[in-house]
C-alpha positions as CSV (number, residue, x, y, z in Angstrom):
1,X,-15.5,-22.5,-32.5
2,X,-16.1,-21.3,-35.8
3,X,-19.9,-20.9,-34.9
4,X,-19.2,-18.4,-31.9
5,X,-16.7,-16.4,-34.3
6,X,-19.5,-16.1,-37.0
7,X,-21.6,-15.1,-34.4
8,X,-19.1,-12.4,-33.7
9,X,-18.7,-11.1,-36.7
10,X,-23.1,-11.3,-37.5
11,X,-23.0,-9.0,-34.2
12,X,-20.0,-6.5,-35.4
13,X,-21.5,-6.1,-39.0
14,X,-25.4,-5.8,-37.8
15,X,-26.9,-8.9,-38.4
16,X,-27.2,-11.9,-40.8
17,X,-28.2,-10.3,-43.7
18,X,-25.2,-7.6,-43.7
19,X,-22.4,-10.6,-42.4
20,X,-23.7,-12.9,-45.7
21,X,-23.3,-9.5,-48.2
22,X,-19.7,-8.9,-46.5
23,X,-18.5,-12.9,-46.6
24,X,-20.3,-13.2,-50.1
25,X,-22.2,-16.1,-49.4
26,X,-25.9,-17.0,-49.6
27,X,-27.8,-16.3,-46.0
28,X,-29.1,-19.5,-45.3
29,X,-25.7,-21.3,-45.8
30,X,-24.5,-18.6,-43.1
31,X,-27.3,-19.9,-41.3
32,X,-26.4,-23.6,-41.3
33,X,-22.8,-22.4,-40.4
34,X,-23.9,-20.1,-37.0
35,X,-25.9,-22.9,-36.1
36,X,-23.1,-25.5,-36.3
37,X,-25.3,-27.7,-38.4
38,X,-22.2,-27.6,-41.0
39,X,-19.1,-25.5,-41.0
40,X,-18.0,-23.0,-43.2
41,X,-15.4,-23.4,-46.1
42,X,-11.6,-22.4,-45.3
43,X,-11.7,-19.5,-46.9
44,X,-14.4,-18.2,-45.2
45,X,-13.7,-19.1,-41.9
46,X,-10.4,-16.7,-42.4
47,X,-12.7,-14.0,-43.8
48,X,-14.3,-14.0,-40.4
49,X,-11.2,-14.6,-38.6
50,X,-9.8,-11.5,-40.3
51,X,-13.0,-9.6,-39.4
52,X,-12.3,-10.5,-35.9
53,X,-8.7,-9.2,-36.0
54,X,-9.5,-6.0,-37.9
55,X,-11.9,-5.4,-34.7
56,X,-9.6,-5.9,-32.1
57,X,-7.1,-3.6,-34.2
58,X,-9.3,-0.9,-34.1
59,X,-10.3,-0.9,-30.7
60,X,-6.7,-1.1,-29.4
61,X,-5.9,1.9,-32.0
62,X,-9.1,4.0,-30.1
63,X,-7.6,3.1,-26.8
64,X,-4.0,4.4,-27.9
65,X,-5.4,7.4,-29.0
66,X,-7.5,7.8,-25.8
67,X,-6.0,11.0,-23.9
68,X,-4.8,9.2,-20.5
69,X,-6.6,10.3,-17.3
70,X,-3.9,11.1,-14.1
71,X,-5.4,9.5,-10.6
72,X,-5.5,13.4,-9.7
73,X,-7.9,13.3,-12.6
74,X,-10.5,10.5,-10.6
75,X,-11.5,12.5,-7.8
């Protein structure tokens, strides 16, 4: 589980590289973690967690603020 929502957060933040600058942890221990070879501390577990969350916010916030299309609208 906490492999698949690090992988989430590696795709929402463009890669490895930029996912390890925004957690502030080394690459290669972000590595290990995405893998599942080991898991990640606590605290960065609810980095990503939060990451995920901040995500879903702000794609139900765009969807709010979508204008709303009538049925008329669909033909």
């Amino acid at each position: 589980m906490c492999a698949r929502i690090l992988q989430q957060c590696e795709s929402l933040h463009g890669g490895r590289e930029n996912l390890a600058l925004v957690l502030g942890v080394h690459p290669q221990h972000l590595a290990l973690w995405i893998s599942a070879k080991s898991g990640p501390p606590r605290e960065i577990f609810e980095k990503a967690v939060e990451i995920i969350l901040n995500e879903h916010e702000r794609r139900a916030k765009l969807e709010e603020e979508a204008p709303r299309r009538r049925r008329s609208d669909r033909l």
